[in-house]
N, C-alpha and C positions, 0 to 999 in steps of 0.2 A: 336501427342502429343503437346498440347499447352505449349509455351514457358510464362513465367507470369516476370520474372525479366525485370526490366528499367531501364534502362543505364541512369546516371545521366551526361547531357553532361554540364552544370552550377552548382555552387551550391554559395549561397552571404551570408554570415552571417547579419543579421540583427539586431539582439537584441543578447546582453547575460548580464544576472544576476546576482547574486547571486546562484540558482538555476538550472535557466535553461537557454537554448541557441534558440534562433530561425530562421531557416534556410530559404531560400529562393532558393527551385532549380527547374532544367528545366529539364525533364527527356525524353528520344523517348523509344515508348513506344512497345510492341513487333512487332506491326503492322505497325511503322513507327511512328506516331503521336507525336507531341510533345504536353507535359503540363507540367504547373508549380504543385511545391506540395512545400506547409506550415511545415516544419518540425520542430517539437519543442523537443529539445534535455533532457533528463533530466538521470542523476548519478543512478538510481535505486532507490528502494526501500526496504524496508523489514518493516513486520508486521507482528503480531501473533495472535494465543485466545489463552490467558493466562485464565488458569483453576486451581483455587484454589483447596488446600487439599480435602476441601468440597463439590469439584465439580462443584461450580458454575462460571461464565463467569464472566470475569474481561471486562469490557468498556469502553471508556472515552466519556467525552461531550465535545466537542469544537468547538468555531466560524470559520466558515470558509468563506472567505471575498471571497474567487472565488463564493462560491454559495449563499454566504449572506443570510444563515442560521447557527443557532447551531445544531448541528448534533451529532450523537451517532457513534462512530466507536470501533474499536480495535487499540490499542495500533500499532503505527507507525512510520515510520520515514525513510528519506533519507540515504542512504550510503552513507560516506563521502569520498572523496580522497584516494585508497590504502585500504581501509578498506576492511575485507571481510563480506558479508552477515552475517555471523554467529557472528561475534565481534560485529558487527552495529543494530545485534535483543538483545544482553545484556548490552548492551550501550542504548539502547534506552526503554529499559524494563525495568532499572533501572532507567531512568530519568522520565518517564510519569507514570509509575505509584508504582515506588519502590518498584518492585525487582527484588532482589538477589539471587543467585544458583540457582539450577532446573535444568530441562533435556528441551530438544526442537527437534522435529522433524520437518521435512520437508515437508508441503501436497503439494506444488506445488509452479509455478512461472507463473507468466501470466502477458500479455500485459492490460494495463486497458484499454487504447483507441488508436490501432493501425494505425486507419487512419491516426493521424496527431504527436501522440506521442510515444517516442521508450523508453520510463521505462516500466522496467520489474521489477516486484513488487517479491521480495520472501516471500511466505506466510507459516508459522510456526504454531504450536500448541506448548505448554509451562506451564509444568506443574513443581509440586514437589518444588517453589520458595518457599522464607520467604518475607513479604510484610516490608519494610521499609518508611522512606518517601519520595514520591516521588522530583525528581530533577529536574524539566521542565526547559527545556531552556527560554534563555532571550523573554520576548514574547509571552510565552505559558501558555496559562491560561484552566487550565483543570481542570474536575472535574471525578475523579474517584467511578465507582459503581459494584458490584456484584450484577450479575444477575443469575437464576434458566435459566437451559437450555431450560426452556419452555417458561418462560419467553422473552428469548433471539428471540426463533423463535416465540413470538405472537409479539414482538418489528418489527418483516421484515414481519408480516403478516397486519399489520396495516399503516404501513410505517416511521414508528418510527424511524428503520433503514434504510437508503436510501444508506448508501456508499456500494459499491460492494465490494471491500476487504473484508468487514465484514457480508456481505451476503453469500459471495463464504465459508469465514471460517467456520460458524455459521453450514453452509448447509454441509459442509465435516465433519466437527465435530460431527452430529447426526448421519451424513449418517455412517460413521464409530463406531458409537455407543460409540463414545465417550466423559465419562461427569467424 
């Protein structure tokens, strides 16, 4: 049986942010070898597809200066300090696109880019809300839209949608036949 764990025998802090931290360590590797590995630290995430009374797919547009595009995603956002998943998806579902109450389940958690980053994103579905106005943090310029679920998936067939969060949701959402 192959052994896959690496023992970190270094590890240098390099940067840390606001956000996120980035590591610098030396690992030996099961076969002996030693490498360095880029480690970029980050608090978690949590995101949803908030689905209106109506059914249809709630979205946002927003600029994102890592890919220096506007992009379409689902409603998002970091976990804060102490916070748990489930406070930090009604915290932030009330600020990006305003709202309030509703139920929320759970489709999963997953790593977006494991090579070099350890957020684990918690990905929600989010229905039964009342829509208020949204609250964007300092910095956040968004534009909220409902979409038709077909809509939604001709948006990831053309490449409309490009962030994976919002693909994985989009796609667990049909796949479970739910609108």
């Amino acid at each position: 049986m192959l052994e896959f764990e690496e023992k970190i025998v270094a590890s240098q802090e390099i940067f840390s942010g606001r956000v996120i931290k980035v590591k610098l360590e030396e690992v030996i590797l099961p076969g002996g070898d030693r490498r360095k590995r880029e480690i970029v630290e980050h608090p978690g995430s949590v995101a949803a597809l908030p689905i209106t009374k109506e059914g249809r797919f709630v979205l946002i547009k927003q600029y994102r200066a890592a890919v220096r595009e506007t992009i379409w995603e689902i409603p998002a956002g970091k976990i804060e300090p102490g916070e748990e998943p489930d406070s930090a998806l009604l915290r932030e579902m009330k600020e990006e696109i305003g709202a309030v109450g509703g139920k929320f389940c759970k489709l999963s958690e997953f790593y977006p880019s494991p090579g070099i980053l350890n957020e684990k994103i918690h990905l929600y579905l989010y229905w039964g809300f009342d829509l208020e106005e949204p609250q964007p943090a300092p910095g956040e310029n968004i534009s909220v839209v409902q979409v038709s679920q077909l809509k939604a998936r001709k948006m990831i067939q053309t490449g409309e949608i490009k962030d994976a969060k919002s693909i994985i949701a989009v796609h667990m959402a049909v796949e479970n036949r739910i609108s």
